[in-house]
ZAMIBA-384815 format. One record per residue (C-alpha): residue number from 1; residue in one letter; y, x, z. Coordinates in Angstrom, 2 decimals, always signed. Example, Ala and Ser with C-alpha at 12.3 -4.5 7.8 and 13.67 -1.06 7.14 Angstrom:
% ZAMIBA-384815
[fitor 1,A,[-4.50,+12.30,+7.80]];
[fitor 2,S,[-1.06,+13.67,+7.14]];
% end
This chain:
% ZAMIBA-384815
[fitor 1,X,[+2.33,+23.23,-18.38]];
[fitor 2,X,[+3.24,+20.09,-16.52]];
[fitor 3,X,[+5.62,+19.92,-13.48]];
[fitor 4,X,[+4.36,+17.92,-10.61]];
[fitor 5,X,[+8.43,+16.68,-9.73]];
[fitor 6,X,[+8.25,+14.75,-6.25]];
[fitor 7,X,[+11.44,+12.89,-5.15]];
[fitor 8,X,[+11.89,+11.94,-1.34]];
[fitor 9,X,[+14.95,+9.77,-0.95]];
[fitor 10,X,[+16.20,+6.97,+1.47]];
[fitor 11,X,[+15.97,+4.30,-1.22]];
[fitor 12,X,[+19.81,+3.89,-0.94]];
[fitor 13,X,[+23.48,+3.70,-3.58]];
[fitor 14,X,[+23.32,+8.28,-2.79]];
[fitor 15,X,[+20.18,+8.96,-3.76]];
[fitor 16,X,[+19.41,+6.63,-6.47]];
[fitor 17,X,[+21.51,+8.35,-8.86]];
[fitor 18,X,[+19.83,+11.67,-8.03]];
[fitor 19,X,[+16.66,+9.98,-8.72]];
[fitor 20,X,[+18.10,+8.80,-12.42]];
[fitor 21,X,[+19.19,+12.15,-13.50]];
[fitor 22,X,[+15.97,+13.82,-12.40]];
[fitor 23,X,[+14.59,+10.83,-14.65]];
[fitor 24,X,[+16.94,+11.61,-17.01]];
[fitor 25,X,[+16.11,+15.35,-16.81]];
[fitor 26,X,[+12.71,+15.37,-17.18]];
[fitor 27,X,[+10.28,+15.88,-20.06]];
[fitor 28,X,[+7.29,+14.58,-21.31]];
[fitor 29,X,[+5.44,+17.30,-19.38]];
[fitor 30,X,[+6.74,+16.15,-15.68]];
[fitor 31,X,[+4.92,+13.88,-13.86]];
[fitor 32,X,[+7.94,+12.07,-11.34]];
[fitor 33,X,[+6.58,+10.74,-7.79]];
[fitor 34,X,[+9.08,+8.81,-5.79]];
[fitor 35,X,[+9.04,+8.33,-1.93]];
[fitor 36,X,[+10.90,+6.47,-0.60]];
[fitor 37,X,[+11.05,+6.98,+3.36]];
[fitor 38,X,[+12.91,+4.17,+4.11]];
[fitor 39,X,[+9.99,+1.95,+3.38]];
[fitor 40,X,[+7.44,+5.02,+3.78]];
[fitor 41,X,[+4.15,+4.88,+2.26]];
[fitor 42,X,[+0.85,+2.99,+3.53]];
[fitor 43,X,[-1.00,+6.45,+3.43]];
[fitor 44,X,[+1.45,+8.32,+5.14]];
[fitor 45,X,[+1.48,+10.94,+2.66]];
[fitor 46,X,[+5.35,+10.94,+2.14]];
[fitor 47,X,[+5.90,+11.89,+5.48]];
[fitor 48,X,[+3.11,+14.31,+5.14]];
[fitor 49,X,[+4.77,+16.18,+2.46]];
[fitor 50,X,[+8.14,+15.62,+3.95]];
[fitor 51,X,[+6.82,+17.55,+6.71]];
[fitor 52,X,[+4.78,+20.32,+4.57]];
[fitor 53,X,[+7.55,+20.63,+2.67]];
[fitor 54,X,[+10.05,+21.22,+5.19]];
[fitor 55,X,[+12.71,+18.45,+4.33]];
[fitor 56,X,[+15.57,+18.41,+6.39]];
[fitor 57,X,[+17.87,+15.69,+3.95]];
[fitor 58,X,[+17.85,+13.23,+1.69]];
[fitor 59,X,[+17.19,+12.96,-1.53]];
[fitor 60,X,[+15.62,+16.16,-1.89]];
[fitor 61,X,[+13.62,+17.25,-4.91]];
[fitor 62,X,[+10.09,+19.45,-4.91]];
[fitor 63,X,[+8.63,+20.91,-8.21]];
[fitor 64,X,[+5.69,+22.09,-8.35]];
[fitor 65,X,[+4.63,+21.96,-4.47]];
[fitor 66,X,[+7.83,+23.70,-3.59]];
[fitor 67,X,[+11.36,+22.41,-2.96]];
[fitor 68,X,[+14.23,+23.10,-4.94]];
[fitor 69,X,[+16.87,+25.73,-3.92]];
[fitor 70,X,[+19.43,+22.99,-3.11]];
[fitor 71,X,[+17.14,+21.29,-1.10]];
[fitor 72,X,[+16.35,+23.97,+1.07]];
[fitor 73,X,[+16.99,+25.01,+5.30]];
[fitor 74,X,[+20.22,+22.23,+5.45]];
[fitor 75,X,[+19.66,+20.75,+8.46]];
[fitor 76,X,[+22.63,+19.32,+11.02]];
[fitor 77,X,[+21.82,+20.91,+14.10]];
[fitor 78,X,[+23.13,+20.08,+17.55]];
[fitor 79,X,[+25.11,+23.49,+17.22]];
[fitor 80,X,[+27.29,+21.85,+14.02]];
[fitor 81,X,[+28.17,+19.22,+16.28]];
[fitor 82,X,[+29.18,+21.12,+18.90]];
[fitor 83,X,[+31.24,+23.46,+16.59]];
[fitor 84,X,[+32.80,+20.12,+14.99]];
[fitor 85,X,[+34.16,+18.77,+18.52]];
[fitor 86,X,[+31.19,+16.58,+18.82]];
[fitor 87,X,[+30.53,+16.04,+22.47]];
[fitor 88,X,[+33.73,+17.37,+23.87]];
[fitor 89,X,[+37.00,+15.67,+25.47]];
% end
């Protein structure tokens, strides 16, 4: 069976190695789709599936139409800053 492996990164010195070892990872049987959202795509299907997909940060890593546990519900929400001092004297 082939995986359908999507990577959605920022194009930048983080996520580049994330997109190597997924390279790196991968077997004849995975197909490997970059997007790069810094640049975005003419389509407008990265941010599509960005969206779908329910990214919250980057890189993040789908197989299969689904993302990957690690790439799940992390989010920074105006509550972490507020909890972090953010916005107070």
């Amino acid at each position: 069976m082939k995986h359908q492996i999507e990577i959605f990164t920022a194009g930048c010195p983080v996520c580049n190695p994330v997109v190597q070892l997924v390279k790196d990872t991968a077997c004849e049987n995975c197909e490997i789709t970059v997007y790069d959202l810094s640049v975005q795509c003419e389509s407008k299907i990265c941010v599509r599936k960005m969206k779908e997909y329910g990214v919250k940060r980057l890189p993040a890593i789908a197989v299969n139409g689904e993302l990957i546990g690690c790439c799940k519900n992390i989010e920074i929400t105006k509550e972490d800053l507020i909890k972090a001092g953010i916005g107070s004297s």
